[in-house]
Wavefront OBJ file of the C-alpha trace (Angstrom):
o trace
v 2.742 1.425 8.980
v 5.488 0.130 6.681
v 6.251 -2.865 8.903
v 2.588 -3.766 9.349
v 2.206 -3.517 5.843
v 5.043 -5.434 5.268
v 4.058 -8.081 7.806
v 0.712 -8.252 5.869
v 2.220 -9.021 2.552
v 4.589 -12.223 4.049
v 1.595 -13.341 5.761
v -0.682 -13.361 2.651
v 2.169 -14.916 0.402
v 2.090 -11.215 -1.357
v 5.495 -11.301 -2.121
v 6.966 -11.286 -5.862
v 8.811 -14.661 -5.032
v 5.684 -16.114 -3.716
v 3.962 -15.754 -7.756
v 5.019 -18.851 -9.687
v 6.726 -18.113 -13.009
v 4.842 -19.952 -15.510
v 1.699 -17.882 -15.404
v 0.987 -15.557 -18.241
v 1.662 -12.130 -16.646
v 3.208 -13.217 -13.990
v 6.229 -10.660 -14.213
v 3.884 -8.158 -14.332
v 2.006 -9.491 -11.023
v 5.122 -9.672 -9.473
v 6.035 -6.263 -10.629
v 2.788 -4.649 -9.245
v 3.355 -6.764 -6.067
v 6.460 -5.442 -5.534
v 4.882 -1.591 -5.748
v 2.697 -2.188 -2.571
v 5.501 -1.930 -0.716
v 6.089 1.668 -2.502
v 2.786 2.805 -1.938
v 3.202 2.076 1.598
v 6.181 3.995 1.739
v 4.963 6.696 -0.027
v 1.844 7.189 2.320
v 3.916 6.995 5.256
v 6.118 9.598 3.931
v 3.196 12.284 3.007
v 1.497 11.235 6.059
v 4.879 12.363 7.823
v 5.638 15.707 6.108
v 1.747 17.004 5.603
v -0.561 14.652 8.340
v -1.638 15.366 11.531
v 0.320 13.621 13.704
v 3.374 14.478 15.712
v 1.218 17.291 16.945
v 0.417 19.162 13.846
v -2.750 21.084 13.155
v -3.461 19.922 9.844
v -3.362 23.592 7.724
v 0.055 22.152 6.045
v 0.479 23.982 2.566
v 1.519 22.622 -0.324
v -0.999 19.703 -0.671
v -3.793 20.035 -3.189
v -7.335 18.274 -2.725
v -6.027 16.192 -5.555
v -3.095 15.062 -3.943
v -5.096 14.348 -0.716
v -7.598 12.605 -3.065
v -4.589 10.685 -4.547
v -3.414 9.591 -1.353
v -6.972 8.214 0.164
v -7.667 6.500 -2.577
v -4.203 4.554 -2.926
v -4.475 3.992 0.446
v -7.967 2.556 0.017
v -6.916 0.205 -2.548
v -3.990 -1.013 -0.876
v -6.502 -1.869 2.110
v -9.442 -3.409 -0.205
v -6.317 -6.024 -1.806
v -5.341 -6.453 1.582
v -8.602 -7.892 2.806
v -9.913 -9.704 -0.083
v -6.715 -11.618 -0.341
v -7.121 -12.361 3.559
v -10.637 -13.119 2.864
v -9.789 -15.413 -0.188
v -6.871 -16.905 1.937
v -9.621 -18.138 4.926
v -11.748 -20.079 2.608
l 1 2 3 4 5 6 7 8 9 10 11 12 13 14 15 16 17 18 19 20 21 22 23 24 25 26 27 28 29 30 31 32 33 34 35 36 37 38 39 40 41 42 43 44 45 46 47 48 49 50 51 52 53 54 55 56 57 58 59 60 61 62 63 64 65 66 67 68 69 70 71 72 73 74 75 76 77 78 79 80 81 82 83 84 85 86 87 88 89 90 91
């Protein structure tokens, strides 16, 4: 996921270095462009120690419908930029 991710965000110029400097906010732009990649990482890694994959039957503990919550909708944002910059791009 990371890589794909990560391939997404050089394709779609999403990359701090790819947000001029003059812009007003544009540290801050950069900053929250450089988080993606942390909320990628950090859904990879939950997905890893509490998803169902690798054979698991999904009853981990230690997860609370908050955190699950938390997690689906990060993920969802991450995927709504994704395409509307994509979508933007193929105008």
């Amino acid at each position: 996921m990371l890589e794909l991710v990560k391939a997404t965000r050089v394709e779609l110029k999403l990359l701090p270095d790819d947000v001029p400097n003059a812009p007003k906010g544009a540290e801050t732009i950069k900053r929250v462009l450089s988080n993606l990649a942390t909320v990628a990482q950090g859904l990879a890694e939950l997905r890893g120690l509490y998803g169902t994959g690798h054979g698991r039957d999904g009853k981990a503990k230690g997860v609370k419908p908050r955190h699950a919550r938390l997690a689906v909708f990060a993920a969802s944002a991450l995927a709504v930029f994704l395409f509307e910059t994509h979508k933007e791009a193929s105008q």
